[in-house]
py3Dmol code that shows the C-alpha trace and the ligand (Angstrom):
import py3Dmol

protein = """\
ATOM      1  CA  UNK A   1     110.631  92.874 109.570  1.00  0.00           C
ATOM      2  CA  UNK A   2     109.028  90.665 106.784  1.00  0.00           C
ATOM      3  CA  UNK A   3     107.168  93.268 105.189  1.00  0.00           C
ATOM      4  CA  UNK A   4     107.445  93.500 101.125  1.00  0.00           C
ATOM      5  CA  UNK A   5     108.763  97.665 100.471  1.00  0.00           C
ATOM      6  CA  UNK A   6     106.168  99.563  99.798  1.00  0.00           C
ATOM      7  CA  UNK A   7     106.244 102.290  96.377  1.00  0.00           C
ATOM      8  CA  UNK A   8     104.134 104.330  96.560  1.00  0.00           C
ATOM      9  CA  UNK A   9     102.868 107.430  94.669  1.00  0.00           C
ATOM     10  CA  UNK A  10     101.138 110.434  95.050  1.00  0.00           C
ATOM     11  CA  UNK A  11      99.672 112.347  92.208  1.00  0.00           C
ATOM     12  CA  UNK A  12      98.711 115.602  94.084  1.00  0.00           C
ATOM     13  CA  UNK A  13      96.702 117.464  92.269  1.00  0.00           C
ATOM     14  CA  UNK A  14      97.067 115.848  88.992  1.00  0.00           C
ATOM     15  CA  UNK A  15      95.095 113.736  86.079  1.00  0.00           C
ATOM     16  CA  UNK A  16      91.423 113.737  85.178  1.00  0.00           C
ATOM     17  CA  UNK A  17      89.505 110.459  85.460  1.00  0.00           C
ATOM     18  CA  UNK A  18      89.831 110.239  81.226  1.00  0.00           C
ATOM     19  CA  UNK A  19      94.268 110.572  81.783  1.00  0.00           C
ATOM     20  CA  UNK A  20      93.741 108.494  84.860  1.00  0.00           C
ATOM     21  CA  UNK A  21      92.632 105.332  82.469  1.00  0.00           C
ATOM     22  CA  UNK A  22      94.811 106.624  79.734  1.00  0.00           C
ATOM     23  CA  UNK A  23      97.657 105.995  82.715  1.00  0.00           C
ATOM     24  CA  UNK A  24      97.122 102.913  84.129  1.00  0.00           C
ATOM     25  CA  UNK A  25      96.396 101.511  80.827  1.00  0.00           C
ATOM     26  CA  UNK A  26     100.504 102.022  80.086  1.00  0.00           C
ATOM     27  CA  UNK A  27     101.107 101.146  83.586  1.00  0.00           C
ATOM     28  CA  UNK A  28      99.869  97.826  83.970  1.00  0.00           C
ATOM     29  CA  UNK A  29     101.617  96.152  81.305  1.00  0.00           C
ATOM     30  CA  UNK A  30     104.989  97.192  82.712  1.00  0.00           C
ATOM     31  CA  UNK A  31     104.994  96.154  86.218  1.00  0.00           C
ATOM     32  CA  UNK A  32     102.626  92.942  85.920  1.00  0.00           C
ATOM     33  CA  UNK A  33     105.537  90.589  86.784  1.00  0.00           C
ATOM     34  CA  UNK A  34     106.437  91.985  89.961  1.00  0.00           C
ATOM     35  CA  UNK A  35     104.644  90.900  92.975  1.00  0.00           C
ATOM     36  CA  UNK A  36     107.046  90.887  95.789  1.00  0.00           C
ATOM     37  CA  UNK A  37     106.753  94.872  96.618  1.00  0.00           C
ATOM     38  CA  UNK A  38     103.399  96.764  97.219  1.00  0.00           C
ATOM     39  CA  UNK A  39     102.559  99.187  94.904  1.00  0.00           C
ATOM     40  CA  UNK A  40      99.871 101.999  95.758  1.00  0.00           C
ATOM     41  CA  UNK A  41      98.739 104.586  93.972  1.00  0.00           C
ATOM     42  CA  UNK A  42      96.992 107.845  95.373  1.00  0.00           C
ATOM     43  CA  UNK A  43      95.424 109.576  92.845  1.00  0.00           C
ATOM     44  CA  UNK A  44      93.089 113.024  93.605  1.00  0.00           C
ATOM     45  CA  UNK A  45      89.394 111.959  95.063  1.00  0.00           C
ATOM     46  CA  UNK A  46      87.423 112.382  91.909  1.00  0.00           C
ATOM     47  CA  UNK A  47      89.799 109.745  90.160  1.00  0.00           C
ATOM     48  CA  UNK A  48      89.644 107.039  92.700  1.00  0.00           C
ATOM     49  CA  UNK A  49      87.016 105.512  91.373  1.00  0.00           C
ATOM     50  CA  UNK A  50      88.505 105.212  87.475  1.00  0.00           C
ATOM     51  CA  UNK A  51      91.747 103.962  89.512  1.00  0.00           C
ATOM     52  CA  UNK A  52      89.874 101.311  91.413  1.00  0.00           C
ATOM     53  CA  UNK A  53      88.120  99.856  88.179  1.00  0.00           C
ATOM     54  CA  UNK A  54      90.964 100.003  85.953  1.00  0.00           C
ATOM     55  CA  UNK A  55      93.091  98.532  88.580  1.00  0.00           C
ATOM     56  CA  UNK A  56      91.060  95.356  89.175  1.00  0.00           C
ATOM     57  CA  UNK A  57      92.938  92.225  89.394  1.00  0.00           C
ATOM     58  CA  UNK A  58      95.911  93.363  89.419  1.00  0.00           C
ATOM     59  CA  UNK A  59      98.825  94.059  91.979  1.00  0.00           C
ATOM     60  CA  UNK A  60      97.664  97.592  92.247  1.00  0.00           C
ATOM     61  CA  UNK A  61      96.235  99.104  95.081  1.00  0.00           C
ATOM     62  CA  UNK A  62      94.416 102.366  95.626  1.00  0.00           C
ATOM     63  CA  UNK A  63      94.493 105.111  97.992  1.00  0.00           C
ATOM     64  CA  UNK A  64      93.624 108.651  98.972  1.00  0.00           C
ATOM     65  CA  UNK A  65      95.746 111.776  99.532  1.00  0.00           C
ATOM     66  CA  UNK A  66      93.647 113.119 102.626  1.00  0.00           C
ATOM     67  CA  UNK A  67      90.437 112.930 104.397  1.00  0.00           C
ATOM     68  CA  UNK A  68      88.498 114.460 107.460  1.00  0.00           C
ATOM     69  CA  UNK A  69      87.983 113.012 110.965  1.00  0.00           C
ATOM     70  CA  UNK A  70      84.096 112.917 111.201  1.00  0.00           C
ATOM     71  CA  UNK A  71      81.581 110.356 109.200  1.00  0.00           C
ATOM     72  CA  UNK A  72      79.332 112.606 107.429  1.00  0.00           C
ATOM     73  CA  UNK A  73      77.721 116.030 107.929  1.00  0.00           C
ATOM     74  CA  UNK A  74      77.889 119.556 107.003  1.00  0.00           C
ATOM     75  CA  UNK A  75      81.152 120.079 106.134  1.00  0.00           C
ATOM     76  CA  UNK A  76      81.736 121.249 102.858  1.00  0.00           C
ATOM     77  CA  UNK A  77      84.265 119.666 100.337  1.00  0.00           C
ATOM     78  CA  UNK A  78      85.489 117.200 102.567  1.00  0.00           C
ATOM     79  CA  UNK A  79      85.268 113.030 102.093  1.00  0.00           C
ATOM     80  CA  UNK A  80      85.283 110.998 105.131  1.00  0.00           C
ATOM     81  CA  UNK A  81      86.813 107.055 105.469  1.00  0.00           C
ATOM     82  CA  UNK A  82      83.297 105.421 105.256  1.00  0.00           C
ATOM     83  CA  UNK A  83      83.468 106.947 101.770  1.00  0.00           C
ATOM     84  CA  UNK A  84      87.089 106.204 100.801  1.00  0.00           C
ATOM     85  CA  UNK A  85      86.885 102.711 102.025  1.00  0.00           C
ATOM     86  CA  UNK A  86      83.199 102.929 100.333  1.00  0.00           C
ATOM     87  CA  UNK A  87      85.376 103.504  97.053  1.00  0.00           C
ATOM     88  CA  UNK A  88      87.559 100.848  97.421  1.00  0.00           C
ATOM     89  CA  UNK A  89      90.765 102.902  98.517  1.00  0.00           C
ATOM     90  CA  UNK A  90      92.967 100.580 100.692  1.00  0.00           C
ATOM     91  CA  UNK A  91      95.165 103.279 102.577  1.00  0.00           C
ATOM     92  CA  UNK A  92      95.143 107.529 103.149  1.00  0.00           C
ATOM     93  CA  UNK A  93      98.237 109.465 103.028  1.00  0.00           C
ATOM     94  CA  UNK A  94      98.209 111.915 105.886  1.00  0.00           C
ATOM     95  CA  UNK A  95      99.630 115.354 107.359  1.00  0.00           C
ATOM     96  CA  UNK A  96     100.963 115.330 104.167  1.00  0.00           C
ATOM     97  CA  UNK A  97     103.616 118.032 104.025  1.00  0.00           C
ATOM     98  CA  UNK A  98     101.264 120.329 101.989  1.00  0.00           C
ATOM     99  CA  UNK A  99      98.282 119.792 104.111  1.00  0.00           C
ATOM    100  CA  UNK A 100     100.379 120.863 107.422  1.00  0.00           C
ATOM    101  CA  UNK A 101     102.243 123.585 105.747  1.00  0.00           C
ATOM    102  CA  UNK A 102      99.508 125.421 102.638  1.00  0.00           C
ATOM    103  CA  UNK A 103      96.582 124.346 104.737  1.00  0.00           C
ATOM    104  CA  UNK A 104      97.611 124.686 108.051  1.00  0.00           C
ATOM    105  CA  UNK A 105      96.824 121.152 109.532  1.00  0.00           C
ATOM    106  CA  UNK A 106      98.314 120.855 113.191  1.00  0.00           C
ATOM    107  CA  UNK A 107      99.252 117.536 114.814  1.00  0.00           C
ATOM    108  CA  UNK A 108      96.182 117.518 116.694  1.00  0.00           C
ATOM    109  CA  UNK A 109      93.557 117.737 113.757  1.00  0.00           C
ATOM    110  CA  UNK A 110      95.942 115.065 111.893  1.00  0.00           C
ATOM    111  CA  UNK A 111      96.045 112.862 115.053  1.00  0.00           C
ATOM    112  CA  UNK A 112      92.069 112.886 114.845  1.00  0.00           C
ATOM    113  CA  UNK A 113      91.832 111.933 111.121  1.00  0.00           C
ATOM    114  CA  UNK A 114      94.466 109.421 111.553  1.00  0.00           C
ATOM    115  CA  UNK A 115      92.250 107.645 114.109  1.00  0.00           C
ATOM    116  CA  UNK A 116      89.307 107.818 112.359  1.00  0.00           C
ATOM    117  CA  UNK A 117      91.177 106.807 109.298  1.00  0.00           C
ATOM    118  CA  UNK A 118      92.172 103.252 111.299  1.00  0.00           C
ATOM    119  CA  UNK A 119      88.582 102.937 112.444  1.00  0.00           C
ATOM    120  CA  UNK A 120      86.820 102.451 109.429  1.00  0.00           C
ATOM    121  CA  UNK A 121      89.735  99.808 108.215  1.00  0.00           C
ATOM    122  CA  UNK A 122      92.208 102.050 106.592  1.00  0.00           C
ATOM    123  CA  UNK A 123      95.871 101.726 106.190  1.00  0.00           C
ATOM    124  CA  UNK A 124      97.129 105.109 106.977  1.00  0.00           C
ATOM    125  CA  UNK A 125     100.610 106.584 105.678  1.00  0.00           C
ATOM    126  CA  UNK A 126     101.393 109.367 108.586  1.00  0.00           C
ATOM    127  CA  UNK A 127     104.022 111.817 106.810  1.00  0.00           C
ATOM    128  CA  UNK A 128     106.639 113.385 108.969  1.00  0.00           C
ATOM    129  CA  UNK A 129     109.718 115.753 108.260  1.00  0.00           C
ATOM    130  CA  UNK A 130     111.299 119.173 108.722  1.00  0.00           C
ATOM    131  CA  UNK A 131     111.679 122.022 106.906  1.00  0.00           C
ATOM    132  CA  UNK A 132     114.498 123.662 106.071  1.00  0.00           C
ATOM    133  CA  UNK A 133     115.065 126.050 108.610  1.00  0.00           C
ATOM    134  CA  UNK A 134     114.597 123.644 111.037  1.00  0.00           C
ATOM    135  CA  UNK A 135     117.103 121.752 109.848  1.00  0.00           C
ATOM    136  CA  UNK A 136     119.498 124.238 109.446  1.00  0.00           C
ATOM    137  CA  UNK A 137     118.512 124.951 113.237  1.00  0.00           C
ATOM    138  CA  UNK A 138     118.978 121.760 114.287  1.00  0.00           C
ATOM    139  CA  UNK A 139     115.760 121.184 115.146  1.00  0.00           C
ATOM    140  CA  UNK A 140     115.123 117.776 112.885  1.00  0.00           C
ATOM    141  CA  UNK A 141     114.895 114.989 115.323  1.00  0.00           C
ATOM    142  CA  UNK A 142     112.643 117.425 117.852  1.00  0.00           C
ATOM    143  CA  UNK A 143     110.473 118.085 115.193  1.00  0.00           C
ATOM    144  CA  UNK A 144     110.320 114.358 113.983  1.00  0.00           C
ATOM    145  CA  UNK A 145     109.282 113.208 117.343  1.00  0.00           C
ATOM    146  CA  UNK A 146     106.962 115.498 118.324  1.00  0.00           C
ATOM    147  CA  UNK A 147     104.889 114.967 114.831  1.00  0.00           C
ATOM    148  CA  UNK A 148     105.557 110.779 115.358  1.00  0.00           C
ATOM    149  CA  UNK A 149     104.161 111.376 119.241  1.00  0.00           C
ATOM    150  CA  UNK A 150     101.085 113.589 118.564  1.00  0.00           C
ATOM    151  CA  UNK A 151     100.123 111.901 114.965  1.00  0.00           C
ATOM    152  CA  UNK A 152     100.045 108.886 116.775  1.00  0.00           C
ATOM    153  CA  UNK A 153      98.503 109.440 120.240  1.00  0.00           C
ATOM    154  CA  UNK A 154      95.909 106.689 121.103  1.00  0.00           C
ATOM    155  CA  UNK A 155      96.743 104.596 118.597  1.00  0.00           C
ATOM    156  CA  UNK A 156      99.615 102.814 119.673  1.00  0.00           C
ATOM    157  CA  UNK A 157      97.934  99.664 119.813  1.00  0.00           C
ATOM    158  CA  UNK A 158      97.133  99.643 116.183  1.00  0.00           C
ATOM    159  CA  UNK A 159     100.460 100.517 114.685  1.00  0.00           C
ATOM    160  CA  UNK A 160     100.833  97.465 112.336  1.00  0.00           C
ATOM    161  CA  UNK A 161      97.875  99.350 110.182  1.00  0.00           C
ATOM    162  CA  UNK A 162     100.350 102.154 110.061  1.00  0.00           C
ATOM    163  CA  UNK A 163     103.487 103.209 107.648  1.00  0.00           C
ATOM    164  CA  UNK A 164     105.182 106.511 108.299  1.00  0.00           C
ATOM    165  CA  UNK A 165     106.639 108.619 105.142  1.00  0.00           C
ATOM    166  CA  UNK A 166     109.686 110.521 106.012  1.00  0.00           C
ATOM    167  CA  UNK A 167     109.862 113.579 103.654  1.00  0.00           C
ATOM    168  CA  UNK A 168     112.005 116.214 104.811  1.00  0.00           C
ATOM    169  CA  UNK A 169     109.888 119.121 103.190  1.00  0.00           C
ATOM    170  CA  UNK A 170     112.621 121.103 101.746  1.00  0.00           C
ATOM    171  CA  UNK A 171     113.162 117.697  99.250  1.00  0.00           C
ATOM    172  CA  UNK A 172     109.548 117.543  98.601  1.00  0.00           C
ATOM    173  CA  UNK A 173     109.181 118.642  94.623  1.00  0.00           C
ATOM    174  CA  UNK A 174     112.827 120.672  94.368  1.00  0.00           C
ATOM    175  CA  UNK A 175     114.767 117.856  92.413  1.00  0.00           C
ATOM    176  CA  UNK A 176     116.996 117.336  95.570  1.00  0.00           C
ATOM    177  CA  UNK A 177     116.363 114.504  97.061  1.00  0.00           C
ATOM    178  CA  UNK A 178     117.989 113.754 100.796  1.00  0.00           C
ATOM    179  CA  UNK A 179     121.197 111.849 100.785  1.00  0.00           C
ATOM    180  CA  UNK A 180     120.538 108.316 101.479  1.00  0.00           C
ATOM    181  CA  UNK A 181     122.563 108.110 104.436  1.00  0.00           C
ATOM    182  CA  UNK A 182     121.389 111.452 106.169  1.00  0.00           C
ATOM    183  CA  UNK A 183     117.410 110.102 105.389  1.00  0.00           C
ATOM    184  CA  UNK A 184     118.978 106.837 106.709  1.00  0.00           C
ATOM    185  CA  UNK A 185     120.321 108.462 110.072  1.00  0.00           C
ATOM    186  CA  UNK A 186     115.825 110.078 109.999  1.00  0.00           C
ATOM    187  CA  UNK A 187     114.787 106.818 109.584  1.00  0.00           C
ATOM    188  CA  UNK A 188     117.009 104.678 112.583  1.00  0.00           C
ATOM    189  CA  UNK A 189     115.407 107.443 114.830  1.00  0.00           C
ATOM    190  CA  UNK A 190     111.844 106.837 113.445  1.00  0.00           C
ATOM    191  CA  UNK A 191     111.992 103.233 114.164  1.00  0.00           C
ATOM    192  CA  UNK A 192     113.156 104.157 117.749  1.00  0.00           C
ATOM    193  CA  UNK A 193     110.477 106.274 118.595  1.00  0.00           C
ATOM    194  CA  UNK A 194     108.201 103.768 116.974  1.00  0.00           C
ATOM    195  CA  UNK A 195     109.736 100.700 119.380  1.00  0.00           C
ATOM    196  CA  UNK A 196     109.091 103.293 122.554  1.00  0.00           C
ATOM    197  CA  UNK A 197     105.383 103.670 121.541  1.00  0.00           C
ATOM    198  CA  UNK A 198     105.339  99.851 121.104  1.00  0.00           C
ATOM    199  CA  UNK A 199     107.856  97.504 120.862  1.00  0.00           C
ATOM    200  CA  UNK A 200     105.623  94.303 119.639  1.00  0.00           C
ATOM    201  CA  UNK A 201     104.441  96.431 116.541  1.00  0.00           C
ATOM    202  CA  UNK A 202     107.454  98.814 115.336  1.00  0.00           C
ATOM    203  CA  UNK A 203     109.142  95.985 113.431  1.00  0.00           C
ATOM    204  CA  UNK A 204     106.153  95.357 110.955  1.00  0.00           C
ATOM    205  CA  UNK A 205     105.674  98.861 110.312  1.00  0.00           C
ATOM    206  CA  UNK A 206     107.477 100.824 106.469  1.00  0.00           C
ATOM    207  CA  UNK A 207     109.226 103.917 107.184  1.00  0.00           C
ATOM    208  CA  UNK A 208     109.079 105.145 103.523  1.00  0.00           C
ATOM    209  CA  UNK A 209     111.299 108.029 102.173  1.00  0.00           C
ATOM    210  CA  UNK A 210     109.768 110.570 100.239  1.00  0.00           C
ATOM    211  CA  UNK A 211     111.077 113.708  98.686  1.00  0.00           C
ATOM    212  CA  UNK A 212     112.539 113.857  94.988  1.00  0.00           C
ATOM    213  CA  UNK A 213     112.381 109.888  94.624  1.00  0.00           C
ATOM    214  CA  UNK A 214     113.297 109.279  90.628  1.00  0.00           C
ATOM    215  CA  UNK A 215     114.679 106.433  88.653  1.00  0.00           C
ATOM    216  CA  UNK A 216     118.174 107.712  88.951  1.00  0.00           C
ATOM    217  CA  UNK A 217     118.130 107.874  92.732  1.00  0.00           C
ATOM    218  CA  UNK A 218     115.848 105.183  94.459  1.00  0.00           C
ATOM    219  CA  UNK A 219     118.302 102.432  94.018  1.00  0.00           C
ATOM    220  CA  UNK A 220     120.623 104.292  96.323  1.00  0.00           C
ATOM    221  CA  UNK A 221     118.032 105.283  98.622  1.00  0.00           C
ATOM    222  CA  UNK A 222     115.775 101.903  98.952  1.00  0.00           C
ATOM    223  CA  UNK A 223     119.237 100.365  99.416  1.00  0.00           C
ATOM    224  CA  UNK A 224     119.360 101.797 102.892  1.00  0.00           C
ATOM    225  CA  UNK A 225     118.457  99.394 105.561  1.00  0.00           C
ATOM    226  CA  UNK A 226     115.836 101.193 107.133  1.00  0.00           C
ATOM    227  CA  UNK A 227     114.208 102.810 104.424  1.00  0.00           C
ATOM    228  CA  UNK A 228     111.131  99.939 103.563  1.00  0.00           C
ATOM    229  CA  UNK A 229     109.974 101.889 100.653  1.00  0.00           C
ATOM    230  CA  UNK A 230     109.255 105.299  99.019  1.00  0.00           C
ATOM    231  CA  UNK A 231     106.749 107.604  98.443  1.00  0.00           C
ATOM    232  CA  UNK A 232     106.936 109.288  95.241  1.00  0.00           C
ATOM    233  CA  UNK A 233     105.271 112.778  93.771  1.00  0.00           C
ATOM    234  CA  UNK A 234     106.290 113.665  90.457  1.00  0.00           C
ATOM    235  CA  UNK A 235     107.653 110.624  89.284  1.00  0.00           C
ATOM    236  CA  UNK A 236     104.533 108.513  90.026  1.00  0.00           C
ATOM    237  CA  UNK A 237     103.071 111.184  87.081  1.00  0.00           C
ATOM    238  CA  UNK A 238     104.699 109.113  84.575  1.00  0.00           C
ATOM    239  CA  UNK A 239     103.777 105.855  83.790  1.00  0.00           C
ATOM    240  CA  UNK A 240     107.368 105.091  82.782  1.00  0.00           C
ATOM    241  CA  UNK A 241     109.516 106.595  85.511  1.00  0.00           C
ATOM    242  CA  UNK A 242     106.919 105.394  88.555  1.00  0.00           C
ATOM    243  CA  UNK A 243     107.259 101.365  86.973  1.00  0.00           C
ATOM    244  CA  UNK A 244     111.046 102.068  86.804  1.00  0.00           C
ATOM    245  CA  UNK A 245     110.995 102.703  90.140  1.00  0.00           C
ATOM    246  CA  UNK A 246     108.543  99.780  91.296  1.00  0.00           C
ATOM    247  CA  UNK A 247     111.353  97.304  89.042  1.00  0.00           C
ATOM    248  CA  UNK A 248     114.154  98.651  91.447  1.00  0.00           C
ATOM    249  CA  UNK A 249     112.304  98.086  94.249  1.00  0.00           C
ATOM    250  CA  UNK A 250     111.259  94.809  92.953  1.00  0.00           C
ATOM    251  CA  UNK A 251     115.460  94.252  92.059  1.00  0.00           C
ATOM    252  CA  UNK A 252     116.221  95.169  96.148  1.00  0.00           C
ATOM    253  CA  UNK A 253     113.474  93.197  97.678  1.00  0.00           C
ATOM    254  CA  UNK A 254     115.571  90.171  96.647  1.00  0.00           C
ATOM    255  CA  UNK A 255     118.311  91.412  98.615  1.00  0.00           C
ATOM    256  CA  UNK A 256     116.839  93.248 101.650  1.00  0.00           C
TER     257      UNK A 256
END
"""
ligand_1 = """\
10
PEP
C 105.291 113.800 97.712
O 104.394 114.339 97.116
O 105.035 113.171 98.746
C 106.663 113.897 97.182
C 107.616 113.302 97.817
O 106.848 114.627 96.024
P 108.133 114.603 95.037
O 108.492 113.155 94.828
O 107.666 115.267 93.795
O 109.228 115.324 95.740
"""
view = py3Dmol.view(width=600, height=400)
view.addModel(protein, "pdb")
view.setStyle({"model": 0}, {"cartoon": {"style": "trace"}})
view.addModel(ligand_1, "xyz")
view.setStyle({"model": 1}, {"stick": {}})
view.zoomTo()
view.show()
């Protein structure tokens, strides 16, 4: 494996470019000893470029929430990979639980932004995860494979630009957070359907857990051997709880 963990966060739709500043500005000073885990932060499009300036020089690295599959045109309110790479954002979080489930993004029209995503130089975060009732129908590891399968048709080759987010969506914002060793059993049968798409690359790639990450729980949940990072909503809001997190991470990386 090799790979330092990866923490990431998302900030939805949260912060103006004036709080984004006002963020990092706390931010910075508290993790800028640790260096052996990657820290990303995706913040909403119009504050990538505050993020990217205030970030300079440091460990910090950018990245986007979402973006579409085409270059440019005439397609209203959407931002393409030319630009996010234009802006300096290093990876894009996609099929996000909220895209696939409020917006109604299908495996297919993920699959096509993912590989556009890779071919303009993008590291690309593919989330994956059930909801509840198909959970509670048994229905978790069908689910998981077919979204790992289609995300990632045609790009098998290029998997070492990819990380995959677990987030089981009925964890995503409730305060309930899987139990380590239930996201655990998720993640073993991500990184098996990752070795049958290709065995040379699976390895390298971070199968992060996401849902309800917080201070109080990512100890128990980085400690799991398969989970090579988080991805973190709320708690990435707060400039104290998100470095907490990055320290713990920082703490396990020793060990892992
Ligand atoms: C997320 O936005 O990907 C997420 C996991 O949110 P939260 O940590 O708030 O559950």
């Amino acid at each position: 494996m090799g790979e330092k963990l990866l923490i990431a966060g998302n900030w939805k739709m949260h912060k103006t470019p004036t709080e984004t500043v006002e963020y990092f500005k706390e931010f910075l000073p508290l993790v800028n000893e640790v260096n052996n885990v990657e820290v990303l932060i995706c913040p909403p499009f119009i504050d990538i470029p505050a993020a990217v300036k205030t970030t300079e020089g440091s460990n910090i690295q950018i990245g986007a929430q979402n973006c579409y599959f085409e270059k440019e045109g005439a397609f209203t309110g959407e931002i393409s990979p030319v630009m996010l790479k234009a802006a300096g954002c290093k990876y894009v979080i996609l099929g996000h639980s909220e895209r696939r489930h409020i917006f109604g993004e299908s495996n297919e029209l993920i699959n096509k932004k993912v590989i556009s995503a890779l071919e303009e130089g993008l590291k690309v975060i593919l989330c994956v995860g059930e909801t509840l009732e198909e959970r509670e129908s048994g229905l978790t590891f069908t689910v998981i494979e077919s979204q790992l399968r289609l995300g990632l048709s045609g790009v098998e080759n290029f998997l070492d630009r990819i990380e995959i987010a677990y987030e089981p969506v009925w964890a995503i914002g409730t305060g309930v957070a899987a139990k380590p060793e239930d996201a655990e059993e998720v993640h073993k049968f991500i990184y098996q359907i990752l070795n049958e798409l290709n065995s040379n690359q699976a390895g390298n790639i971070r199968v992060l857990y996401g849902g309800s990450v917080k201070p109080s729980n990512a100890e128990a949940i980085l400690s799991q051997p398969h989970i090579k990072g988080v991805l973190v909503g709320g708690a990435s809001l707060k400039p104290n709880d998100f470095a907490q997190i990055v320290k713990i991470g920082a703490k396990l990386a020793e060990v892992k």
